[in-house]
C-alpha positions as CSV (number, residue, x, y, z in Angstrom):
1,X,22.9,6.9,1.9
2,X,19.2,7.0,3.0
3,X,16.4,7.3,1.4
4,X,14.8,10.9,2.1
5,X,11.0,11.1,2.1
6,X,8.8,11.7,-0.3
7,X,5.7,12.9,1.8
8,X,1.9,12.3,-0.5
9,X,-0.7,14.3,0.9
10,X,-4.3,12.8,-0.1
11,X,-6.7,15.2,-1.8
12,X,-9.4,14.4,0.9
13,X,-7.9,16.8,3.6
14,X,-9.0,20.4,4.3
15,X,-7.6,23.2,4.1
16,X,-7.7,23.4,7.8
17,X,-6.4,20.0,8.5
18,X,-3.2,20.4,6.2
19,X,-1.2,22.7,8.4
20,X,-2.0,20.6,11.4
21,X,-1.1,17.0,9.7
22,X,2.1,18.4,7.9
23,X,3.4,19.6,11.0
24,X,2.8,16.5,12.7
25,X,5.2,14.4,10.2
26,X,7.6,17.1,10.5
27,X,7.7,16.7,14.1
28,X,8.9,13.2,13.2
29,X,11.5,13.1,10.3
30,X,12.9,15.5,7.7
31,X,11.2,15.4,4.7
32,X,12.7,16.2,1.5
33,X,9.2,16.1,-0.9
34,X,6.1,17.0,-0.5
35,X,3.5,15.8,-3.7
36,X,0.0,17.6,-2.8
37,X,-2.6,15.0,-4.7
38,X,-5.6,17.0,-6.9
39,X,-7.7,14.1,-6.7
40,X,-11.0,16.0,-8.8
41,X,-10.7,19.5,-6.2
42,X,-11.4,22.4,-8.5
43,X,-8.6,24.5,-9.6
44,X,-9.6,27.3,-7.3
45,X,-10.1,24.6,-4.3
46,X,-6.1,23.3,-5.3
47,X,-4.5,26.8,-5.4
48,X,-6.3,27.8,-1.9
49,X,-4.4,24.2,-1.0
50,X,-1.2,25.2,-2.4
51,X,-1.6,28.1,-1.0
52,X,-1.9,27.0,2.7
53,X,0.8,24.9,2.7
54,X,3.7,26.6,0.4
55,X,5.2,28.7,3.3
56,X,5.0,25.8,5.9
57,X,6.7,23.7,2.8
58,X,9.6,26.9,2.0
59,X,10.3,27.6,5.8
60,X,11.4,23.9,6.5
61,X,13.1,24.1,2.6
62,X,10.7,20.6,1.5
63,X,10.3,20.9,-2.3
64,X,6.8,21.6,-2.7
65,X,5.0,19.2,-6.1
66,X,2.2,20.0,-7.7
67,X,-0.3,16.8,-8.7
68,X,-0.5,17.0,-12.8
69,X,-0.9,20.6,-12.9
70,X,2.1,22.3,-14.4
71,X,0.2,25.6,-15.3
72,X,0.2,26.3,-11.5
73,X,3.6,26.0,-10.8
74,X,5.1,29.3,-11.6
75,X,2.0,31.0,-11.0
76,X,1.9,30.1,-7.0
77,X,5.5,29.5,-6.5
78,X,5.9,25.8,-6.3
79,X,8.8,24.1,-6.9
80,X,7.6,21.9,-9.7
81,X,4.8,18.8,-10.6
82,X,4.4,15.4,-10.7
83,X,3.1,14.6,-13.8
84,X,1.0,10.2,-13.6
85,X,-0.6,11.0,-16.8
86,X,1.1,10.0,-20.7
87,X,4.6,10.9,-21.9
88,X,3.2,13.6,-23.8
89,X,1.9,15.7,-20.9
90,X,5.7,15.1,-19.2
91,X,7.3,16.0,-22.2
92,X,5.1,19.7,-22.2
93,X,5.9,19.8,-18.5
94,X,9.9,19.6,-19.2
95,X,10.0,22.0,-21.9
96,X,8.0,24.3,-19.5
97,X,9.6,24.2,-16.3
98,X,12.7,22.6,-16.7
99,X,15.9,23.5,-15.8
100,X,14.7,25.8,-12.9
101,X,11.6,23.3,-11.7
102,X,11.7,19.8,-10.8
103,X,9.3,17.7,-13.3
104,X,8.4,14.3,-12.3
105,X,7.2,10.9,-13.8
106,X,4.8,8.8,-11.7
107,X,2.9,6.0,-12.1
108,X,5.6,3.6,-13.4
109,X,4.0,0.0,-13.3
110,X,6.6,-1.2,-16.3
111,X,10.7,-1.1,-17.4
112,X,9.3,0.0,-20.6
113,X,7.5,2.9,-18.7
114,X,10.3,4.1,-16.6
115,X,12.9,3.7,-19.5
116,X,10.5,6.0,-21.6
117,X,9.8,8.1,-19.0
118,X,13.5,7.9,-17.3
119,X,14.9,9.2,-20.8
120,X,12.8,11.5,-21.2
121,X,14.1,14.4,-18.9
122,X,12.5,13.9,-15.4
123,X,14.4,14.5,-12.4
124,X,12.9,11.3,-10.7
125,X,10.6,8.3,-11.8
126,X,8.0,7.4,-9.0
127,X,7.6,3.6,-8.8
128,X,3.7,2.5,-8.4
129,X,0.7,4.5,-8.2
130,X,0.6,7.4,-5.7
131,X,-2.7,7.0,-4.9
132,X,-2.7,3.7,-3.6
133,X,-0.4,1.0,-2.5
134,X,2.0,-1.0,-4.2
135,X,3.4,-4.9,-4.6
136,X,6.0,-7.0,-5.3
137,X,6.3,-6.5,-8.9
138,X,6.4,-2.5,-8.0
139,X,9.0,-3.1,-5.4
140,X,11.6,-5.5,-7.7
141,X,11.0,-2.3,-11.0
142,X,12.2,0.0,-8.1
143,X,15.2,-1.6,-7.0
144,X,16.3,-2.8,-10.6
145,X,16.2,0.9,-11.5
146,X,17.7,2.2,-8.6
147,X,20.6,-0.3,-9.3
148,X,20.8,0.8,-13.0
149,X,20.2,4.2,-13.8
150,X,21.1,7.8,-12.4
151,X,17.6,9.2,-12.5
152,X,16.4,9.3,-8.8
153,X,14.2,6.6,-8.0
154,X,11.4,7.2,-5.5
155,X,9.2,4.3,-4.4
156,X,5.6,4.5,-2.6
157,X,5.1,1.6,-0.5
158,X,2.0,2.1,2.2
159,X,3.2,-0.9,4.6
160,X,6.4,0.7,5.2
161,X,6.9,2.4,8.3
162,X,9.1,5.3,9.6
163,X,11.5,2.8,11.5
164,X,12.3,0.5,8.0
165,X,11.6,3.0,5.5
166,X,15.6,2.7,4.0
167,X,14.7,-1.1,3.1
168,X,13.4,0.1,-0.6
169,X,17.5,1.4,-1.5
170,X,15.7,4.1,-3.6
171,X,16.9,7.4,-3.4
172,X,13.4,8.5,-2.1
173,X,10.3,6.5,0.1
174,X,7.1,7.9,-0.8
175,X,4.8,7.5,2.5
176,X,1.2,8.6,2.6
177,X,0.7,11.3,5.3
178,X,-1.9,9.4,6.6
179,X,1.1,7.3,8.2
180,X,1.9,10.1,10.3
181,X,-0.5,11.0,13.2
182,X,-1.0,11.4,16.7
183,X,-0.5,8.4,18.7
């Protein structure tokens, strides 16, 4: 089967420039995910973000994640977070919004991270860090957990391309939306 994408959208883009960009990778493949980053935007600066994109994100049915902010999840309608930060703050997040939401684990640099993390109760564990690129070392976790365990296993690789994407065999290929532009 292959991967689906896992779209990241950078926390440097307007509000007007979303729309615009996330139609533009729509116009080239499905995607399944969409993580909008927080980077340091202000709460109300992320909900105006959230909101601007959430009914492009429900009319082409693309879960919608929210970066490390599980308090805004049920409050704007998203269909769950991505939670980087420590095993605690996932834990909160699962008891939260769990069965009904979609909780994730990211920044997995370790097989001790993504066992602890894996067991814990999220619905995927995100293979490097999603705010930069990855390596080797990122790449080999991936696949060993993709060959080993249930829990979906989404890697973020920033050299990979639209046209080789299904080399990771990981349920989901996080690409940066910066891959997708005009040409």
């Amino acid at each position: 089967m292959p991967a689906q994408i896992f779209l990241i959208i950078s926390a440097d883009l307007t509000i007007d420039e979303l729309g615009r960009r996330i139609e533009q990778a729509y116009s080239k493949t499905q995607i399944s995910v969409i993580l909008l980053l927080r980077g340091d935007i202000k709460t109300i600066e992320y909900e105006k973000r959230i909101k601007a994109i959430l009914p492009i994100t429900q009319k082409r049915q693309s879960a919608l994640l929210l970066d490390n902010s599980p308090e805004l999840v049920k409050k704007l309608g998203a269909d769950g977070v991505h939670i980087s930060s420590d095993i605690k703050k996932l834990r909160d997040a699962i008891k939260t919004l769990k069965p009904e939401l979609i909780v994730g684990a990211g920044n997995i640099l370790s097989k001790d991270d993504a066992m602890t993390k894996g067991e814990s109760g999220a619905d995927y564990v995100f293979f490097g860090d999603d705010r930069k690129s990855t390596d080797t070392k990122t790449h080999e976790l991936a696949l060993w957990w993709a060959d080993t365990f249930e829990v979906p296993a989404v890697y973020f690789d920033t050299k990979n391309s639209l046209t080789d994407f299904n080399s990771a065999n990981c349920e989901f290929i996080a690409l940066p939306i910066s891959g997708f532009h005009d040409e």
